[in-house]
PLY file of the C-alpha trace (Angstrom):
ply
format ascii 1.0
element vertex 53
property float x
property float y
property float z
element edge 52
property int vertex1
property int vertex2
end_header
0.00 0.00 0.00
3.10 2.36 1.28
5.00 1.45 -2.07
2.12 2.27 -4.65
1.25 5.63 -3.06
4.99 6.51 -3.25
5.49 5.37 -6.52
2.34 7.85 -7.84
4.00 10.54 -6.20
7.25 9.47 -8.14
4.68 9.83 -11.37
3.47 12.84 -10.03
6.63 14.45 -9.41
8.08 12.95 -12.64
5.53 14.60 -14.69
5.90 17.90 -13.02
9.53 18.17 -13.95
8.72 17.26 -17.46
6.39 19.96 -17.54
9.06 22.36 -16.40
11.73 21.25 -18.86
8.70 21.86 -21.57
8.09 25.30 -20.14
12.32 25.91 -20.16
12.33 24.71 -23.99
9.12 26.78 -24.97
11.07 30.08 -23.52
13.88 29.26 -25.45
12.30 28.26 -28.41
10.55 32.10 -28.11
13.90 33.69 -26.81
15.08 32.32 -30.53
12.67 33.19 -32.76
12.46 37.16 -31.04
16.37 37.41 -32.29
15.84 35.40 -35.18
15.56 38.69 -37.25
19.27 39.43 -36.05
20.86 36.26 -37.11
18.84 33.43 -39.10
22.11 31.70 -39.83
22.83 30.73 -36.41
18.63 30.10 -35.22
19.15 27.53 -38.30
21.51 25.92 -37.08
19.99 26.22 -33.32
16.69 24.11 -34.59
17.57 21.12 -35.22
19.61 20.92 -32.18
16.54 22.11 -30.03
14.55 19.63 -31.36
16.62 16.71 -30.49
16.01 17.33 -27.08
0 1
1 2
2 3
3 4
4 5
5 6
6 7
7 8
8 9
9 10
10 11
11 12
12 13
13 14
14 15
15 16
16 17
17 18
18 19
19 20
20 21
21 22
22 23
23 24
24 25
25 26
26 27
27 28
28 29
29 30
30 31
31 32
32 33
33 34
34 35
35 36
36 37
37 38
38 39
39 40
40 41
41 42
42 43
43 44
44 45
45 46
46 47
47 48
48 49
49 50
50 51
51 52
């Protein structure tokens, strides 16, 4: 009984940090495009990198 409600607050605390790194790559992703104007050359090669992670 112990185990299973610690292991859902492992899930629950696993999918909060996931949420977090999606919120970090979102205001990156936006950080990007804002400067994009001032250098496309180096947001190209930025994007592919970004979305391997």
């Amino acid at each position: 009984m112990l185990a299973k409600k610690h292991r859902n607050i492992d899930i629950l605390y696993h999918n909060r940090s996931k949420q977090t790194i999606a919120q970090m790559i979102t205001m990156k992703m936006t950080q990007i495009r804002s400067s994009a104007h001032q250098h496309s050359k180096s947001l190209n090669r930025n994007v592919p990198a970004m979305m391997a992670f």
